[in-house]
N, C-alpha and C positions, 0 to 999 in steps of 0.2 A: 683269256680264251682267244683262240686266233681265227680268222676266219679265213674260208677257202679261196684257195689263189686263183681264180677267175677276174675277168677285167671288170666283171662288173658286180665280185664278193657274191652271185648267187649260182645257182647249181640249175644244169641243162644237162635237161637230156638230147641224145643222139640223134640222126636224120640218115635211114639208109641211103633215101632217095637223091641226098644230099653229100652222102659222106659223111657229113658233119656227125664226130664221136665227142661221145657225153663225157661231162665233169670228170675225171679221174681226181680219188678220193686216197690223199697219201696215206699214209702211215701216220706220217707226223698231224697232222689234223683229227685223226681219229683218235690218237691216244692224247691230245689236249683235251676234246670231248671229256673222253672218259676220263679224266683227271678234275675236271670241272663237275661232274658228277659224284663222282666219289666226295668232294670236296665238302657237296650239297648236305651230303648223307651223314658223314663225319661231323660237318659242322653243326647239323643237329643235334646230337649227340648220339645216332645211329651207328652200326657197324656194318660192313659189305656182307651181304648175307645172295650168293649164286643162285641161290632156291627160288629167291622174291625177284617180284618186278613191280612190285608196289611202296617199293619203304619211301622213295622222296616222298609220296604223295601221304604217305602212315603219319610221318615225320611232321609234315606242315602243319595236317588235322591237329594233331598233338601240340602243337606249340602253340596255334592260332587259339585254338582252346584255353590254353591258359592263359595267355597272355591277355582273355576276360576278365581273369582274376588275379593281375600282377600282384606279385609280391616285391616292393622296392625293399631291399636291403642298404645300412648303412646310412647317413644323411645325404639324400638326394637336394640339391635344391634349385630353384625355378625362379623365374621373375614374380614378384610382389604386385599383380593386376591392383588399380585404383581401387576405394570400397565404391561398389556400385555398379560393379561391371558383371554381369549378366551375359556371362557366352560357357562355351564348352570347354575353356582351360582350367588346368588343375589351379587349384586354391594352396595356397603357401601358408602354414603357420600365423605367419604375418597380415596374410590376407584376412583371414579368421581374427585373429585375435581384434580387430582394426574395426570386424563389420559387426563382435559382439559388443565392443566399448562404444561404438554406434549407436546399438541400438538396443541395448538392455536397460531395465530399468525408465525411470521417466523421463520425457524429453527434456532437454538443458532447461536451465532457471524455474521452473516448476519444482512447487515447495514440497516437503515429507515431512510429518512429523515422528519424530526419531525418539524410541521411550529410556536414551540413556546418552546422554552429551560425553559419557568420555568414551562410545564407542558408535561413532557416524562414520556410514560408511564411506571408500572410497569414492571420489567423484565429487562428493557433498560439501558444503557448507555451513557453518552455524550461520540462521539470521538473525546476524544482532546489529545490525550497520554499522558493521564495520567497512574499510576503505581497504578494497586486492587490486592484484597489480593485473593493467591490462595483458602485458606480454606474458603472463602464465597462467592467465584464462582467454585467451586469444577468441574462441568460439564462441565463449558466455558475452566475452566485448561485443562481438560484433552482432550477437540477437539481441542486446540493451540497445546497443546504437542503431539496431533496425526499427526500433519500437516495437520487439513484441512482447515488450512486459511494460505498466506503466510507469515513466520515467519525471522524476521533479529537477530541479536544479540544486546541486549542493547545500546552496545558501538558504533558500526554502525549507529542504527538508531537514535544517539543522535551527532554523528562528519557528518552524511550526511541527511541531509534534503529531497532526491528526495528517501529516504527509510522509511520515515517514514507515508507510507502508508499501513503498514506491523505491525505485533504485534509481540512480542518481547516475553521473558522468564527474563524480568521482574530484580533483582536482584541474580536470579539463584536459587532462594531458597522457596521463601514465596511470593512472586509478579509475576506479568504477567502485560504485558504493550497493550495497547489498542493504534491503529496507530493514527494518527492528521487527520483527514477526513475536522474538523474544521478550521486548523489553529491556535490554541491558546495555543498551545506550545511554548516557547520562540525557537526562532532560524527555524522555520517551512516556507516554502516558500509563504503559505493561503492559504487559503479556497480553497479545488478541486472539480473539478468537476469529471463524472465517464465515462466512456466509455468502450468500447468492448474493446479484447484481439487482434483482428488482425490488417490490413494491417495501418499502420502510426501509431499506439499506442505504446507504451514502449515495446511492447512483453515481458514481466517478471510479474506475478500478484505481487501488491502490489508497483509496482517500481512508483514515482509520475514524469510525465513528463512536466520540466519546457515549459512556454508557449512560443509561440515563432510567427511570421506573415510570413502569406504563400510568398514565391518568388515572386515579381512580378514588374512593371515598369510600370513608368505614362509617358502619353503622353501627347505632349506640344500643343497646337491650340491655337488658333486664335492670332498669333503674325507670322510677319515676321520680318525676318533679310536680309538686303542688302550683307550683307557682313559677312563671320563668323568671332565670335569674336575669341580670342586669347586662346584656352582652350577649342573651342568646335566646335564638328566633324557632320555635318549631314550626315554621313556614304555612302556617295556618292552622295546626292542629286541635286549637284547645289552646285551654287553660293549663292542663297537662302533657307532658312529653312519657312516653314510652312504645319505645320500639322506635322511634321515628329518627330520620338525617336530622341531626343540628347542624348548625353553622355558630362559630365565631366570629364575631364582629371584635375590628381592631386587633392587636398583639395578646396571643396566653402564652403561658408558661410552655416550652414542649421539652419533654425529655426524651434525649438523643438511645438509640436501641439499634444494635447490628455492627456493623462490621463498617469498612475505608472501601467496598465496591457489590455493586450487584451482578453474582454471576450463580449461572447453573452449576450443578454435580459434575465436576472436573477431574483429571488425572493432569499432571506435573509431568510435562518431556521438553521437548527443545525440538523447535521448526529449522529444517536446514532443506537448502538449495542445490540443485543439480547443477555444478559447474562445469563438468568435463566428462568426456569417456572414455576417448579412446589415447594413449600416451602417446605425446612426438616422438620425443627420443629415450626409449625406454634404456636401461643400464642395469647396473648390478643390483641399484638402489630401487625400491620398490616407489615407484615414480609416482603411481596413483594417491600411495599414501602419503606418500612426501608431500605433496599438493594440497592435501585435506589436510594436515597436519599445519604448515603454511597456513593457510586459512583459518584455523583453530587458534593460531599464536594473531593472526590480524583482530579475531574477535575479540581477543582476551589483552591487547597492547590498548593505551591509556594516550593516548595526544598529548605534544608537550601543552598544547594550546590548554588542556583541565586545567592546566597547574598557576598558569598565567594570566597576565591583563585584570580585569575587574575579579577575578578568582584571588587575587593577595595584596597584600600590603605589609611589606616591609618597613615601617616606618616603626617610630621608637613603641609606639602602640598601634598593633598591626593584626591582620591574622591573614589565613592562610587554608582555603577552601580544597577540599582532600574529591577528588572522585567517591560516590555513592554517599556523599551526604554529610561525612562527620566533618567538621570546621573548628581549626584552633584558633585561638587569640591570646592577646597577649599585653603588656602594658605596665605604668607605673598610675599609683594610684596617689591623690591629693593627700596634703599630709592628715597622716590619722591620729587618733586619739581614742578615750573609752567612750568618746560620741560617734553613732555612727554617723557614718559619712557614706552619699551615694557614690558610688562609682560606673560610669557609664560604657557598654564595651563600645569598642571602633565601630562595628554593627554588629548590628542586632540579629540573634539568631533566627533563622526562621522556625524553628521550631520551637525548642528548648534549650538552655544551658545547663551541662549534667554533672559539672565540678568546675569549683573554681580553687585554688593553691595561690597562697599567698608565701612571697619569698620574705621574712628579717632582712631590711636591711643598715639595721644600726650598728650591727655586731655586739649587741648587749642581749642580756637575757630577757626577753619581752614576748609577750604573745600577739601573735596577730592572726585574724580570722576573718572569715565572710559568711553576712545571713543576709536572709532576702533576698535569695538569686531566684530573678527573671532572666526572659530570654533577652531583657536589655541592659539589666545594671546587674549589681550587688550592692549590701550596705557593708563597706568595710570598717577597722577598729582595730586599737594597739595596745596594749598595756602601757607602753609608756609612749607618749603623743611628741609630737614634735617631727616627723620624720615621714619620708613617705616612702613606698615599698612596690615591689614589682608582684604582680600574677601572672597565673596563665589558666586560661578556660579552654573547656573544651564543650563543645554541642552539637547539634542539627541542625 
């Protein structure tokens, strides 16, 4: 649009008194005007209509209108604002996706109890102390290493069992350890349950407090005694005892009744931890689950360290300590005959010995067997004597 050729681009009127004659208004100025207008009208999506002198203004109403309720077609897209930013610009897909992995669900390393271990959700973790890697839980590192969960020393919480309710710093470098909430750490007391910080609980977060049965004394009824026996006090009652507390003086007989722990009416799931929420760099691969999935395979890998050092002995009689408890052995036994003869293993099982296999080794037709297995020997025997022979045990 061009503007009128005056010195100083505005428009004057005339001065009789003066001579001075007003603005003359060309041709050419005028129909730029009106070309500028039609332009206005057109561009709307209007048509020149001679009857009206209102359509620019119809036109604007009409657009300003909608454009309250734009409709974006096609993928439009915008800068990706920080999560957290609180102003008037449009939010991007990314931005969204970014402020619900934020902030859905529980805050990082706050446990859930999950009622099916092969489907935890994305984000989570099994707790079974196992050892993740700092750099693809970057977030969960850095609220462990701020202390807001309670934290022991690796070495601690793998020589003491009632700490390893606590997360750890891992190898010191690259790892963070996640506490046994589960149980399924070799050397771990089981499966815990959770409770308040105050009056009878461990008072220490993270401390795991072995189980133990309240103080208490049974009473004896519907029997009487004539006479006290030899060892027991009705604590004044008489000559006779009924209804009354006795006591045992010195050691009785007691017979063992229940179960290996004292616990309430329970259900069987699996405690997992909030690692992450929101994905760095997401891709084709569904990244949340690839992470939880990652951490599923850390819970469930075995340390070469189980297998090694005071866990075996390869020597000519040896054994060989397996994660969750079963332990082989192995060895040549003193020469045998049809007397038996003790045979001692390398050690002793801690619990039981559940077979022991004796190999021939004369290459003649002879029998050879084992009786009287403990969890520390066998008495073994040969049909034909003179020889000695290999086994191999297995136990707990």
């Amino acid at each position: 649009m061009q503007q009128i050729d005056t010195p100083d681009g505005l428009f004057h009127d005339g001065s009789p008194s003066t001579g001075e004659l007003g603005t003359i208004v060309s041709a050419d100025w005028l129909n730029s005007v009106a070309r500028e207008l039609e332009n206005v009208v057109t561009g709307l999506g209007g048509s020149l209509d001679p009857a009206r002198n209102d359509q620019i203004k119809s036109l604007l109403v009409e657009k300003l209108a909608s454009k309250h309720n734009a409709v974006l077609t096609g993928t439009p897209v915008a800068p990706t604002a920080e999560v957290g930013t609180a102003t008037d610009q449009l939010a991007t897909t990314g931005f969204v996706s970014k402020a619900i992995g934020k902030n859905t669900g529980l805050p990082l390393l706050f446990p859930l109890w999950c009622p099916n271990r092969a489907a935890i959700p994305a984000g989570y973790a099994p707790a079974d102390g196992q050892a993740l890697s700092r750099s693809l839980y970057p977030e969960a590192w850095a609220g462990i290493a701020a202390g807001n969960v309670p934290v022991a020393t690796d070495a601690a919480w793998l020589a003491t069992p009632t700490e390893r309710g606590k997360f750890t710093a891992g190898d010191g470098s690259t790892t963070f350890r996640l506490p046994d909430y589960n149980g399924k750490s070799a050397g771990s007391l089981g499966a815990v349950f959770m409770r308040g910080d105050g009056m009878l609980s461990a008072g220490a977060d993270g401390v795991i407090q072995p189980d133990e049965i309240r103080s208490h004394v049974h009473p004896l009824s519907g029997r009487t005694y004539s006479a006290l026996s030899t060892g027991i006090s009705n604590g004044g009652a008489g000559s006779g005892v009924n209804g009354y507390l006795v006591t045992v003086a010195g050691e009785s007989t007691a017979l063992p009744a229940g179960g290996v722990e004292t616990r309430p009416l329970n259900i069987t799931g699996c405690w997992v931890i909030r690692l992450f929420g929101a994905v760095v760099n997401p891709g084709a691969a569904d990244a949340a689950q690839l992470a939880t999935e990652v951490s599923k395979l850390g819970a469930d890998k075995v340390a070469l360290t189980a297998f090694l050092g005071a866990n075996q002995s390869l020597a000519t009689s040896g054994y060989q300590m397996l994660p969750g408890g079963l332990i082989l052995q192995w060895g040549t036994t003193p020469v045998l005959s049809t007397t038996l003869t003790s045979v001692a293993f390398p050690i002793a099982f801690p619990s039981a010995c559940r077979s022991v296999a004796l190999t021939n080794s004369t290459g003649t037709n002879i029998n050879v067997g084992a009786t009287n297995i403990t969890a520390a020997k066998f008495d073994g025997y040969a049909s034909g004597g003179g020889n000695v022979h290999r086994y191999i045990a297995i136990g707990i």
